[in-house]
DSSP file (Angstrom, degrees, kcal/mol; ACC not computed):
  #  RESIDUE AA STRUCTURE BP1 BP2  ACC     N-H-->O    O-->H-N    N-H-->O    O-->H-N    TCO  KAPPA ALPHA  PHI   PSI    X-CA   Y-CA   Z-CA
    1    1 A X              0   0    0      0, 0.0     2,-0.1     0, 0.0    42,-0.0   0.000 360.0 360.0 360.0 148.6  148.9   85.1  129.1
    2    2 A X    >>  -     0   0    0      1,-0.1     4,-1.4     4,-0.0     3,-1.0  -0.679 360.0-109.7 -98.1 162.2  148.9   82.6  126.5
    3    3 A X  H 3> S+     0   0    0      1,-0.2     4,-1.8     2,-0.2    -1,-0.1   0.524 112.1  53.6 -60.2 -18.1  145.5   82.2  124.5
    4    4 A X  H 34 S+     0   0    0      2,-0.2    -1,-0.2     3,-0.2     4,-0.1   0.572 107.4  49.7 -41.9 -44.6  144.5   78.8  125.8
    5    5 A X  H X> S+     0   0    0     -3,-1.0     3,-1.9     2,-0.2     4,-1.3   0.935 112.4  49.4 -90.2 -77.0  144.9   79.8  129.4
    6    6 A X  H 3X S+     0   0    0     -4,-1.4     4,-1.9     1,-0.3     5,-0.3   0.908 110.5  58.0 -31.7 -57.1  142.6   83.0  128.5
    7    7 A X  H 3X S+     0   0    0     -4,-1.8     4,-1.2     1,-0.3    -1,-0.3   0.861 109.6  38.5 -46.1 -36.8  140.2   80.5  126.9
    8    8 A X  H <> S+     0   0    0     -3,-1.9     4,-1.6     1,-0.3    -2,-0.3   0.901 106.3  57.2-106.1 -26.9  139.6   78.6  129.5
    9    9 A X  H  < S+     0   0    0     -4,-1.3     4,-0.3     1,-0.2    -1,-0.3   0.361 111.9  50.8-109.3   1.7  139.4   80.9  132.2
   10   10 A X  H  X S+     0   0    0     -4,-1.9     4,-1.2    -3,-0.2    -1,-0.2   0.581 105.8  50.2  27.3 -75.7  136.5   82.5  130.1
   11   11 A X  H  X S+     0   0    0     -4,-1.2     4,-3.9    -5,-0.3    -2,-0.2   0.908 107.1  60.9 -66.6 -55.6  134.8   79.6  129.6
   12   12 A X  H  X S+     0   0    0     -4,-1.6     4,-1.9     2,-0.2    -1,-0.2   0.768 105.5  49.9  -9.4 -66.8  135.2   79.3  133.6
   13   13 A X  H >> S+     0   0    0     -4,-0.3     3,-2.7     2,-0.2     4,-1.5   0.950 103.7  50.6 -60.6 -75.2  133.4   82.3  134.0
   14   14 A X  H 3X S+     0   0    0     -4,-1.2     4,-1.7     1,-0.4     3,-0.3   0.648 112.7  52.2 -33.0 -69.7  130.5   81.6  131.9
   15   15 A X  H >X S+     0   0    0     -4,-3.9     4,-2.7     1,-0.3     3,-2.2   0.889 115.4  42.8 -29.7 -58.6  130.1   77.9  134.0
   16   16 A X  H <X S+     0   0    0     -3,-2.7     4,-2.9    -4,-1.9    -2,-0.3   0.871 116.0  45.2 -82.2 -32.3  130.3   79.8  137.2
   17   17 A X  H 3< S+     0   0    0     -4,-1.5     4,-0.4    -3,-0.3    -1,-0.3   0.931 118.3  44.1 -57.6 -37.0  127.8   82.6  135.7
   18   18 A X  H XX S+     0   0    0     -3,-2.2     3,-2.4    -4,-1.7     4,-1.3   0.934 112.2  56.2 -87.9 -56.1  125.6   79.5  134.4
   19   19 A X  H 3X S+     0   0    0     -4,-2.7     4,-0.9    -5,-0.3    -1,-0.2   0.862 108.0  46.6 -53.6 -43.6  126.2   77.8  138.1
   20   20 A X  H 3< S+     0   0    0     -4,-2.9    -1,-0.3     2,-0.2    -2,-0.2   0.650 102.3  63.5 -83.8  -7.6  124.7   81.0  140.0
   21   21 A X  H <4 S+     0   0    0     -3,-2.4    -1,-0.2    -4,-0.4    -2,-0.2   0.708 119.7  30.1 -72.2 -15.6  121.3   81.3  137.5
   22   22 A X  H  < S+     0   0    0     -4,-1.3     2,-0.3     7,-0.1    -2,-0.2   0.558  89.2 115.0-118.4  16.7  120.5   78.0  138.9
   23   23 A X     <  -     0   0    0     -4,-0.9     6,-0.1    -5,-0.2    -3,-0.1  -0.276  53.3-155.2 -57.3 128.9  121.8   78.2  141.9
   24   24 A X  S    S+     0   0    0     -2,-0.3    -1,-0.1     4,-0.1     2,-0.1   0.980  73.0  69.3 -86.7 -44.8  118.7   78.1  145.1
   25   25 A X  S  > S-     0   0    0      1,-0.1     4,-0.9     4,-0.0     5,-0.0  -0.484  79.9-133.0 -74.9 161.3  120.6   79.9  147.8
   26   26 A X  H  > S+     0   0    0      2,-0.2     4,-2.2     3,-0.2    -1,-0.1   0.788 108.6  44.8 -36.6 -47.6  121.6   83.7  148.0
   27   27 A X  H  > S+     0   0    0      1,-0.2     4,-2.0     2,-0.2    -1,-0.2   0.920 108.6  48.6 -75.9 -26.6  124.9   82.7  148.9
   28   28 A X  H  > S+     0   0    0      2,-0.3     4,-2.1     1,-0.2    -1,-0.2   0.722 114.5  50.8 -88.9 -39.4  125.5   80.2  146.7
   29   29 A X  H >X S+     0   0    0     -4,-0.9     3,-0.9     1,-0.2     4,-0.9   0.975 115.2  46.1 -48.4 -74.9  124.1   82.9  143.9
   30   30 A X  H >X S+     0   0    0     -4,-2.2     4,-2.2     1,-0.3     3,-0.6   0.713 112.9  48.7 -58.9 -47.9  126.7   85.4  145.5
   31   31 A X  H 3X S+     0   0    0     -4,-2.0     4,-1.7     1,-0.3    -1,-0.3   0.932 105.6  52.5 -61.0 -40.9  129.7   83.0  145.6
   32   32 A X  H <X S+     0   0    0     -4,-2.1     4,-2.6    -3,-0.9    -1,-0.3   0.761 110.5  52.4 -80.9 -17.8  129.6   81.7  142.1
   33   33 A X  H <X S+     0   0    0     -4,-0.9     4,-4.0    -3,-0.6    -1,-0.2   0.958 107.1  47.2 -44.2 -58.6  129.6   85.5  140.9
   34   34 A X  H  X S+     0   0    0     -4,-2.2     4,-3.0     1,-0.2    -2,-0.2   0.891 114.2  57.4 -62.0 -35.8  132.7   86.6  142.8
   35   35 A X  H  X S+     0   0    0     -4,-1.7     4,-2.7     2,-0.3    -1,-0.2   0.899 110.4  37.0 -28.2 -72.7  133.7   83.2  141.1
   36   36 A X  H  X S+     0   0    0     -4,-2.6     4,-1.7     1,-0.2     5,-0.4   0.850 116.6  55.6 -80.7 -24.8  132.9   84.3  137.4
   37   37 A X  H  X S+     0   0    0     -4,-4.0     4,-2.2    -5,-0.2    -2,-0.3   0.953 104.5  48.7 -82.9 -27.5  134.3   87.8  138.3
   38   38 A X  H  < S+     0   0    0     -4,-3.0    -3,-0.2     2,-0.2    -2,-0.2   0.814 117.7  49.2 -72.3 -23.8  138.0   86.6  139.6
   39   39 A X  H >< S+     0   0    0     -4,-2.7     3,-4.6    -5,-0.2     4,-0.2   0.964 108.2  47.3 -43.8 -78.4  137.8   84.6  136.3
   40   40 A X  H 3<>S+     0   0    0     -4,-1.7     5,-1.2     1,-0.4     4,-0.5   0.824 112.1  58.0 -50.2 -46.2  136.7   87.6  134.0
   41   41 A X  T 3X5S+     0   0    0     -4,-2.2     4,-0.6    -5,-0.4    -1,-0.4   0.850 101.4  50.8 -61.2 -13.9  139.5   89.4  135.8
   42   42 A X  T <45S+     0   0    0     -3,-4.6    -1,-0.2     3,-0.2    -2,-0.2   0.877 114.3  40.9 -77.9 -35.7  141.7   87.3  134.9
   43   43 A X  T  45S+     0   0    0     -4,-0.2    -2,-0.2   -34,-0.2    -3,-0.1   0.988 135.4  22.5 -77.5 -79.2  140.8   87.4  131.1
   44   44 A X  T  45S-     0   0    0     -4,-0.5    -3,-0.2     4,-0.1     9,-0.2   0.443 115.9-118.5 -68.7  -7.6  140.3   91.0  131.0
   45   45 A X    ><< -     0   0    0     -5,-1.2     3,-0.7    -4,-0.6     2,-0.3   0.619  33.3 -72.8  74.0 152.2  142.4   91.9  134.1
   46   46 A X  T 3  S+     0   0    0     -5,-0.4    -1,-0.1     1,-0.3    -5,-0.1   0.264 125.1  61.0 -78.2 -21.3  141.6   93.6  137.4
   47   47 A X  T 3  S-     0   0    0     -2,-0.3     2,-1.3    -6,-0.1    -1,-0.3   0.169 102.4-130.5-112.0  21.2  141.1   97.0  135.9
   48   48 A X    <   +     0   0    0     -3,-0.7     2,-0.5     1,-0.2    -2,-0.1   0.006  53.0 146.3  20.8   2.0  138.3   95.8  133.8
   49   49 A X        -     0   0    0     -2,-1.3     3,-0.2     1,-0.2     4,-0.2  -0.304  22.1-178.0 -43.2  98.7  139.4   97.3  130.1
   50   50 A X    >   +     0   0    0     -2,-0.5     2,-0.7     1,-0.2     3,-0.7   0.528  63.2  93.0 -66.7  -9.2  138.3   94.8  127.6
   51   51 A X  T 3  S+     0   0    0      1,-0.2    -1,-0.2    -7,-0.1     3,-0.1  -0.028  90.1  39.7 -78.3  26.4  140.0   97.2  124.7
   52   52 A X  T 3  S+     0   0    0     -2,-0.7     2,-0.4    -3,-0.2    -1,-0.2   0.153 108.4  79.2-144.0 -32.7  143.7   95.2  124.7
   53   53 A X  S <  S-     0   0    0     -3,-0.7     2,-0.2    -4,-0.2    -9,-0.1  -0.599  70.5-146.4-100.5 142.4  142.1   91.9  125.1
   54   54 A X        -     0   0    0     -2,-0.4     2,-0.4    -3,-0.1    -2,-0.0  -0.652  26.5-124.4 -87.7 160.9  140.3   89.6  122.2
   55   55 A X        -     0   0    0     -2,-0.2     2,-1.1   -11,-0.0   -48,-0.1  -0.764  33.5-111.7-105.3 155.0  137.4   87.6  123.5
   56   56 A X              0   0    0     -2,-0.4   -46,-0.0     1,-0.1    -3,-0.0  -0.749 360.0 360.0-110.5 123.9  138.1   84.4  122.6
   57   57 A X              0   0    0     -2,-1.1    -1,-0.1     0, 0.0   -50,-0.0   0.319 360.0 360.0 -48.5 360.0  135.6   82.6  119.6
């Protein structure tokens, strides 16, 4: 995955993480998680080892 693409889908999470602290419902909480975790998987990939991947600065 090129680094740009990683960057942003990063960054993704972190909205969606940001979306669900202020989020008022439970579900709305709960969506925007699974939200920042199908990013994070993306960045760090489904098997969740960060040790391959750089975090992007």
């Amino acid at each position: 995955m090129a680094d740009e693409d990683r960057d942003y889908f990063y960054r993704r999470a972190e909205q969606e993480i940001a979306c669900a602290q202020s989020a008022c419902g439970e579900r709305q909480v709960r969506l925007h998680y699974q939200l920042a975790e199908t990013y994070l998987d993306r960045v760090f990939g489904a098997d969740g080892d960060p040790r391959s991947v750089s975090i992007p600065g």
